[in-house]
C-alpha positions in Angstrom: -45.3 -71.5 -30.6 -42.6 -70.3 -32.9 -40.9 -72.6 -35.5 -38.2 -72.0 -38.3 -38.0 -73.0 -41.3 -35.3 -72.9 -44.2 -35.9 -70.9 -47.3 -33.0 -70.8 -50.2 -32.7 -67.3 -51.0 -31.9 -66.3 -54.8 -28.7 -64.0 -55.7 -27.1 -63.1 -58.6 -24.6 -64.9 -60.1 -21.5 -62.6 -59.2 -22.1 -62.7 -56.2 -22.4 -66.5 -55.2 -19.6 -68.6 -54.7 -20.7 -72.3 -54.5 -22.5 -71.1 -50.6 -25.7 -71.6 -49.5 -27.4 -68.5 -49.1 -31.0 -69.0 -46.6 -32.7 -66.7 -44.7 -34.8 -68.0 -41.3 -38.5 -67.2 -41.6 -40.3 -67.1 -37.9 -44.3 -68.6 -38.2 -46.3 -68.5 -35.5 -47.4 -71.9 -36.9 -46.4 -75.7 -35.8 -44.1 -77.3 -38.6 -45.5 -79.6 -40.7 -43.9 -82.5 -43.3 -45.4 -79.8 -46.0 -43.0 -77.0 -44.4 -39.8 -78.4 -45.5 -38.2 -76.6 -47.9 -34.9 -78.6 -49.1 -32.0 -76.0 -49.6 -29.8 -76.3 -52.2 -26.7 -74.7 -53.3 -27.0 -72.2 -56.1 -23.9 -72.9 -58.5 -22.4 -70.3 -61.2 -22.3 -72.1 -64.3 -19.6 -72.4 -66.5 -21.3 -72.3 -70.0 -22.6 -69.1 -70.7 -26.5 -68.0 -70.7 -28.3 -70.0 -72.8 -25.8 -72.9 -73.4 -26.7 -76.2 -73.1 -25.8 -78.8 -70.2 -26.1 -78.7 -66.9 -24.7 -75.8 -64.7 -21.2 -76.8 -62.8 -19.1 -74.8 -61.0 -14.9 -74.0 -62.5 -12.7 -75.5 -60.6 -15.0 -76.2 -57.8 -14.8 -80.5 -57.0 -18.9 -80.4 -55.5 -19.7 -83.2 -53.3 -16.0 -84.4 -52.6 -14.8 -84.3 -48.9 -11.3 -82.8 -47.9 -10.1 -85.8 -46.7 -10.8 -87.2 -50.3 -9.5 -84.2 -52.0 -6.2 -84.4 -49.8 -5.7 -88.6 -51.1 -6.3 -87.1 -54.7 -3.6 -84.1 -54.6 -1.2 -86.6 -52.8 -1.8 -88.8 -56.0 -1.1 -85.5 -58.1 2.1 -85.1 -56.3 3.4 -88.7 -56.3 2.4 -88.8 -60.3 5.0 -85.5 -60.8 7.6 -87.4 -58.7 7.2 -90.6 -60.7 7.2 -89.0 -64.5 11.2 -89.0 -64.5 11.6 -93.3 -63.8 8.4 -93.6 -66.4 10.6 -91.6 -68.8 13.5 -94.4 -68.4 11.3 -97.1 -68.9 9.8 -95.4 -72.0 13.2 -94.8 -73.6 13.8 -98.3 -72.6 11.3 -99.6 -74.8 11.1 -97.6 -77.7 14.6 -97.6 -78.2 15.2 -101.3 -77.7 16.3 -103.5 -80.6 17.9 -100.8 -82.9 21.2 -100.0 -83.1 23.2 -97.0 -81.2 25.2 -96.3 -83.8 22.3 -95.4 -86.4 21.4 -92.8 -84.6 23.2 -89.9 -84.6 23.8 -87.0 -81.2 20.9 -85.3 -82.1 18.4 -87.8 -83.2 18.9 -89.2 -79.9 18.2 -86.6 -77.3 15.5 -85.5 -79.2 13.8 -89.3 -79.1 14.2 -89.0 -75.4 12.7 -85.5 -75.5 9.9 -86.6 -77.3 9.4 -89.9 -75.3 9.1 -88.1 -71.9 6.4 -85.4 -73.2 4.4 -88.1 -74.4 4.7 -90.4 -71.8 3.9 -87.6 -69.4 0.8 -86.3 -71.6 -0.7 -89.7 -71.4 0.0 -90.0 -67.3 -1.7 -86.9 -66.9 -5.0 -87.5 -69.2 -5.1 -91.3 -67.3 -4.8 -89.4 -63.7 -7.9 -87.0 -64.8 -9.7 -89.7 -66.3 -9.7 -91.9 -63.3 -10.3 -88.7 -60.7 -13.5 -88.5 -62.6 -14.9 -91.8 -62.2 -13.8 -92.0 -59.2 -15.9 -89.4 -57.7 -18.1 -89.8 -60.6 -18.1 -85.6 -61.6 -18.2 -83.9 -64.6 -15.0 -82.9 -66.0 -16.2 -79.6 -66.8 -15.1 -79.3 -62.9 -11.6 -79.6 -64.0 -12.2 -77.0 -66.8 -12.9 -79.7 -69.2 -15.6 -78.3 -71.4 -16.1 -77.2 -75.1 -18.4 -74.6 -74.3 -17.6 -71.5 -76.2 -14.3 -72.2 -78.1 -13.6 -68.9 -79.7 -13.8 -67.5 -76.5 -11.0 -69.6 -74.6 -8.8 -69.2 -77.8 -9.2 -65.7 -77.5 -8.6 -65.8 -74.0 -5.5 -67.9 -73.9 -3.8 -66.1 -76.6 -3.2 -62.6 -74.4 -3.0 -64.3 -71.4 -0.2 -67.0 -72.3 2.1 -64.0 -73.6 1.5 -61.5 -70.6 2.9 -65.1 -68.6 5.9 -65.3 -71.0 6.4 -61.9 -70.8 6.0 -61.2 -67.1 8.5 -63.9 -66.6 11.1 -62.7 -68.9 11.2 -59.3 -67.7 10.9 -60.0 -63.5 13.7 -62.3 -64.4 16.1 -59.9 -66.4 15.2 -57.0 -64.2 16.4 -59.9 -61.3 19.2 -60.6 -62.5 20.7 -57.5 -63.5 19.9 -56.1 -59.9 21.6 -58.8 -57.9 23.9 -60.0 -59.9 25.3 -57.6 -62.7 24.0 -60.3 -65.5 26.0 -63.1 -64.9 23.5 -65.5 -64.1 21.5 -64.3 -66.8 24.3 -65.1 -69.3 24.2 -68.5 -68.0 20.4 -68.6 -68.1 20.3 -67.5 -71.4 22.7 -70.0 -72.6 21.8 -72.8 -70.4 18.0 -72.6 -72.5 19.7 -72.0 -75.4 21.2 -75.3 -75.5 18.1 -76.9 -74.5 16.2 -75.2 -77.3 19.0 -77.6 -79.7 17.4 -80.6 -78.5 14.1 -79.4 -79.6 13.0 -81.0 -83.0 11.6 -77.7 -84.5 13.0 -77.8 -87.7 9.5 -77.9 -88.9 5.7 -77.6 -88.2 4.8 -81.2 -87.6 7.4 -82.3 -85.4 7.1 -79.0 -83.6 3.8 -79.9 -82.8 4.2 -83.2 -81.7 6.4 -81.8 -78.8 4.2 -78.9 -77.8 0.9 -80.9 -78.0 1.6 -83.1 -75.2 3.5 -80.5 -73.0 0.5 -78.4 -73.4 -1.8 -81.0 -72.2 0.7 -82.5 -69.4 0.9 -79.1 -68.2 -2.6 -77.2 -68.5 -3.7 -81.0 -66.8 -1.8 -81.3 -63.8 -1.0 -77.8 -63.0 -3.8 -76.1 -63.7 -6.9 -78.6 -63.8 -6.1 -80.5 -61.4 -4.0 -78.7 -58.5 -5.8 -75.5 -58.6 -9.6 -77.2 -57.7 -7.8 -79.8 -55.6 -6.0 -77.0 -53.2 -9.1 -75.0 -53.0 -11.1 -78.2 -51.9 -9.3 -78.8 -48.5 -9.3 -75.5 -48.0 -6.5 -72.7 -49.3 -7.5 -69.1 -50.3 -6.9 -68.1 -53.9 -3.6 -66.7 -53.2 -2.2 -69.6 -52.1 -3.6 -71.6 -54.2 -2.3 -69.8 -57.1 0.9 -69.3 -54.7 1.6 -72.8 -54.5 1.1 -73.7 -57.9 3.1 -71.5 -59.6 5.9 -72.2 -56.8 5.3 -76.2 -57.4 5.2 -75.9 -61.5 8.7 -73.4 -61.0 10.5 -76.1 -59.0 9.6 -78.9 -61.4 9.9 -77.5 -64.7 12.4 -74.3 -64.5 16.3 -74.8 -65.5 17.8 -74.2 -61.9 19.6 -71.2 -61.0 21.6 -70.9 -57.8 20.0 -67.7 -56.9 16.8 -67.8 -54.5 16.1 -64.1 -55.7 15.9 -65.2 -59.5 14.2 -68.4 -58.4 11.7 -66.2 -56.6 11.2 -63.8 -59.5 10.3 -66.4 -61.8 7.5 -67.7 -59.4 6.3 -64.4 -59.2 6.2 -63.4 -62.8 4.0 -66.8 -63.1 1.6 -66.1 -60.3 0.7 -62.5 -60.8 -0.3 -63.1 -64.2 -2.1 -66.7 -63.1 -4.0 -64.5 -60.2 -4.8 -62.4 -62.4 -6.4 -64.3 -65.0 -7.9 -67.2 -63.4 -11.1 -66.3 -63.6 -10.9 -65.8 -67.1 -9.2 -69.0 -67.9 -11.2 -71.8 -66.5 -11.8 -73.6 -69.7 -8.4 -75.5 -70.5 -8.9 -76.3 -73.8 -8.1 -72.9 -75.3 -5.0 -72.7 -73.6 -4.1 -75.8 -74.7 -4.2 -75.2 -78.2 -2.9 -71.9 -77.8 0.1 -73.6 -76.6 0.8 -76.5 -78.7 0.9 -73.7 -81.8 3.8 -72.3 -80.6 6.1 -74.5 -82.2 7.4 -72.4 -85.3 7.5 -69.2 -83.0 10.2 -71.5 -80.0 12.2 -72.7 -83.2 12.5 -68.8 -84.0 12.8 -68.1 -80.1 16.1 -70.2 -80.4 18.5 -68.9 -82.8 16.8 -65.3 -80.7 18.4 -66.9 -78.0 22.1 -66.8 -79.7 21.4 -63.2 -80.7 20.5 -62.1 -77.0 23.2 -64.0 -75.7 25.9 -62.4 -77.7 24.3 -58.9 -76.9 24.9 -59.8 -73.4 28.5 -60.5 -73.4 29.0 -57.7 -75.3 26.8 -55.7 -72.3 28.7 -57.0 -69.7 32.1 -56.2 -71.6 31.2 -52.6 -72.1 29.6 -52.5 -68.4 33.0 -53.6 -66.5 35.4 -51.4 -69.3 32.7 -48.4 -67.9 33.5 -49.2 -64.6 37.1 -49.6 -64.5 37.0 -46.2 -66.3 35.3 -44.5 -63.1 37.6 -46.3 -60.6 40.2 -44.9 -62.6 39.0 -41.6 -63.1 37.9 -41.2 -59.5 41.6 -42.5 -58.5 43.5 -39.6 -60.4 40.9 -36.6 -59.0 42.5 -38.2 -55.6 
């Protein structure tokens, strides 16, 4: 009599992906209790050879179900919709007892400012915190590790200014295409005058801005969604689709164009498809990011520069224009 039996087959790292790879063996023997071989699923390790800990898979939620992993990016969702009444409630209280007229119109959009990246850094280190005891996982699963530092650093460093970058130019190139650069004028001044808000007069206050949006953001968008949408069952591309499109709905200035809104979703996911392989550790980025501050306050008065060049664009553009209309009018 034939009989089967299960036998885990090893393969390199690069080229498993969390499956179970097994190969049938035919016997000519009767199975025995001693003939059970109990197959396991070989996992790519996030620290690299010769790291300590044990080995768990980036972005990869082992052992939760997708009916679980749909309840926790529901959760995810319904903490994004809630962060703009938790922001009320904060200014609320912080600004309770003290008098409106001490403070002056800058001090207090900035206090609000402040108040809702806070508020939203700590909502989205709670959410993570309880997702991990919940399913009781490591939080190296969300990219949650410190295993080689210089490496993320030096990762997120390239890979955060290709994103800037990428964004800024599908944008412009947009813009100018579809609509001659008016939108972009408004863009441009729109951010501008968001930038005044921002209290980055100097280094520390700079960072206590940037530090919580960097965590708020490499949290939720990044740790959390990406492993959560692969878990009940979306490709790469739409994971990294729907992420991008998600974080450009809820954190972009709006623009009544679909075809700029749909460059800057682009500009964020070809660079995010790009590197996610790269950038599984979060911590690098993170820092990376909250050290920005004294480069945004230079970005801002930038922002006055390129918005007078753009007036004086347009200007020159419609003067060249109405000089071909009239040219072309007297060859008639």
């Amino acid at each position: 009599m034939l009989s089967r039996r299960w036998v885990p087959v090893n393969a390199p790292d690069d080229e498993v992906r969390g499956e179970r790879r097994m190969e049938v063996e035919s016997t000519s023997s009767a199975a025995t209790p001693a003939d059970v071989v109990v197959a396991r699923p070989v996992l790519r390790s996030c620290a690299p050879p010769g790291a300590g800990g044990p080995p768990v898979e980036p972005l990869h939620l082992a052992g939760v179900s997708r009916r679980d992993a749909a309840l926790d990016l529901a959760l995810v969702l319904l903490v994004l919709l809630v962060l703009p009444l938790g922001l009320d409630l904060v200014n609320v209280v912080s600004l309770a007892g003290e008098d409106p007229g001490a403070l002056d119109g800058g001090t207090l959009p900035q206090r609000f400012l402040i108040n809702r990246k806070v508020f939203d850094a700590l909502l989205a280190v709670t959410l993570t915190l309880y997702l991990v005891w919940r399913h009781r996982i490591s939080a190296a699963a969300f990219g949650l590790h410190g295993r080689g530092p210089l490496r993320q650093v030096l990762l997120a460093v390239p890979i955060l200014l290709a994103t800037y970058a990428t964004f800024m130019v599908s944008v412009v190139v947009t813009t100018l295409l579809v609509t001659g650069g008016q939108d972009l004028q408004r863009e441009v001044e729109t951010r501008r005058e968001f930038m005044q808000l921002m209290p980055l007069d100097n280094l520390w206050s700079g960072m206590a801005l940037m530090a919580p949006v960097a965590i708020h953001e490499e949290l939720l968008f990044r740790g959390l969604m990406l492993p959560y949408l692969r878990c009940i069952g979306c490709s790469w591309t739409w994971t990294v689709v729907l992420s991008s499109g998600l974080f450009d709905a809820l954190n972009s200035i709006k623009v009544p164009k679909l075809e700029i809104k749909t460059a800057k979703v682009v500009g964020i996911t070809v660079v995010t498809g790009i590197s996610i392989e790269n950038t599984k550790p979060l911590a690098g980025a993170a820092m990376f990011f909250a050290t920005m501050a004294t480069a945004v306050g230079n970005l801002r008065e930038s922002l006055g520069t390129m918005r007078d060049s753009l007036g004086e664009l347009l200007k020159h553009r419609a003067q060249f224009r109405l000089g071909l209309w009239n040219l072309a009018n007297e060859l008639r």
